[in-house]
Every structure is written in structure tokens, then in C-alpha cells.
N, C-alpha and C positions, 0 to 999 in steps of 0.2 A: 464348320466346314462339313460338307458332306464328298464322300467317294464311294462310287458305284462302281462295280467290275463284274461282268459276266464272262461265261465260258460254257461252252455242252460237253460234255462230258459223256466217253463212251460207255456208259451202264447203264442200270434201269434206275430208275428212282430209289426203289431197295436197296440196294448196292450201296448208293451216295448218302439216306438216310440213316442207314447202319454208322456211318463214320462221323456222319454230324451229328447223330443224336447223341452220343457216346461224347460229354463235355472231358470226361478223362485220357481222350485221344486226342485234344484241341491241340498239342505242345508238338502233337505228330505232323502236323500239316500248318498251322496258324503260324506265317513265317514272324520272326521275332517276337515271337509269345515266351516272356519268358518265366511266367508265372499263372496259373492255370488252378487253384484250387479249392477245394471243396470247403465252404464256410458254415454250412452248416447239414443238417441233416436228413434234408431232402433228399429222395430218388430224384436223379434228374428228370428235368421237368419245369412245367410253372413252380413259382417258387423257391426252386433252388435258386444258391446265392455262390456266389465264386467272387475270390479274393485274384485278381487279373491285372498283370502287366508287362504292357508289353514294352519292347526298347524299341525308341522315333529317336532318330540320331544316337544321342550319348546318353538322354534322358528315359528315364522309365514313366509308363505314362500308365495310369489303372487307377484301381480302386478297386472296391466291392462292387458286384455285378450281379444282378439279380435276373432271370428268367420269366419273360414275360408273357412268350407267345412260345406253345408247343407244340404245333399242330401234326399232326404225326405221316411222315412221307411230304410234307410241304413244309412248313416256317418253324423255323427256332430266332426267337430275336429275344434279347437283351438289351436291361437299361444297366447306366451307374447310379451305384445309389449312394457313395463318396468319392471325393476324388474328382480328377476330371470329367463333365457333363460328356455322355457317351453314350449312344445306343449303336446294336450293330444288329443285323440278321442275315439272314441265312435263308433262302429263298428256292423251293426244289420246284422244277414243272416239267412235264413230258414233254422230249422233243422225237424228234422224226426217228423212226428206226431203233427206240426202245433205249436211245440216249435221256441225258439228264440235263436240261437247261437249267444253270448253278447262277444265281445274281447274289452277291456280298455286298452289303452295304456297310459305311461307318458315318456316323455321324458323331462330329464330338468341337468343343469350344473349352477353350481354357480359359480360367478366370483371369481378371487382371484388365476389363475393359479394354481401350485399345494396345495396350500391352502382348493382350492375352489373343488379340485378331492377328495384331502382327505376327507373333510366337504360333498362332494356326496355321498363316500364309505360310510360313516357312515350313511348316512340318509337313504342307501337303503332298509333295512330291514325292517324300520318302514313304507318307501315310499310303498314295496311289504303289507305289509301289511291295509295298505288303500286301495291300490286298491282292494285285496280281500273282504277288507270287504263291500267297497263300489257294489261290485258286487252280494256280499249274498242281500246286502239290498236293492237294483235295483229288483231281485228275490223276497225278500218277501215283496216289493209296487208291482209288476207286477203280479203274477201268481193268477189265482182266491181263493178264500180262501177254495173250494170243495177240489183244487190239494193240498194245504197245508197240509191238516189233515188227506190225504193219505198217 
């Protein structure tokens, strides 16, 4: 299954870069994240690796997560590399007015054949629904607190 969510976001791309680059702040904004940590010894980055998961319903869903893509002020994306099949990114581009066009993608398939499609379908609601919310709250740690209370 795959789930895309966008949003723009009132700051510059530095602003939104600073908070996604920083995998140690993921637990701040990543709704139902509830495991986020550092596996091994990498500065984040390509190659860093994060032991990650998050709770979909009742079920904790992660594994090990490695860093694939780190392109600096544009993509952070992640695969799994135990665990539930999973990649996610993280997607920065200028929008009008010195905002931040934010896209979140997840893509992820649990084992188990058609078991594990059914146990997808069902989880995608809640899965759309993290990523939403994890993008409102990306938005209100990024945007200054002046643009908030406009």
C-alpha cells in the first residue's frame, strides 16, 4: 500500500529542513511514532540505520530502517531492512511566498500473502491518517509562531 499527503507549509525550506533532517526530533512531529532510534553509529545521513516503530491500531509495525536518500534541503527517504517491507520520504520544494511544499510518502506491505493485503487494506485508514497528522504537526514545529496566530 502506498499513502501520499501533502501540505505548504509557512517557512522557507531551511526552517522545515532543520526539523526533518534532525532523525532525533522524528518522535516530536511523526504522529504515533513510538520508537525512533539510533542503531548504529552513523551521523545522520545516508547510511544511518534506526530501529522504528510506529503503532497502526493496537499493533506496533517497524523494524530497522536504514537512510537512503539525503539530499540536503530536498529528500530524506528510508527503507526497512527487517521487519515490515517499508519505505518512506520526505520530500521539500519551494512554494510561493518563501513557503515549503512538504509531500510524505509511505509505502509499506506486510507478509503473509493475501493475509498480509487484507491486514494492509485495513491498516490504510489509520496509516492515511498519520501521515496527515504527522504533516499538520511538521507545520506547527516549522512555521514561526507570528504566521500561526494569523
Amino acid at each position: 500500500m502506498r499513502v501520499e499527503r501533502r501540505n505548504v507549509i509557512n517557512a522557507d525550506r531551511d526552517a522545515v529542513w532543520k526539523i526533518v533532517s534532525d532523525p532525533d526530533g522524528y518522535p516530536s512531529f511523526m504522529t504515533n511514532l513510538e520508537r525512533w532510534e539510533s542503531a548504529n553509529d552513523q551521523p545522520p545521513g545516508v547510511g544511518a540505520r534506526y530501529f522504528v516503530h510506529w503503532k497502526v491500531g493496537s499493533v506496533p509495525v517497524g523494524g530497522l530502517m536504514e537512510i537512503v536518500e539525503f539530499d540536503d534541503l530536498r529528500d530524506l527517504a528510508w527503507v526497512g531492512i527487517t521487519g515490515v517491507t517499508m519505505r518512506g520520504r520526505i520530500r521539500l520544494r519551494d512554494g510561493k511566498d518563501g513557503r515549503t511544499k512538504v509531500i510524505f510518502r509511505l509505502s509499506y506491505q506486510a507478509p503473509g500473502g493475501l493475509w498480509g493485503y487484507i491486514a494492509d487494506r485495513v491498516a490504510v485508514r489509520q496509516v492515511s491518517r498519520i501521515a496527515t497528522d504527522t504533516l499538520k504537526r511538521l507545520k506547527k514545529l516549522s512555521e514561526p509562531a507570528a504566521s500561526r496566530n494569523h
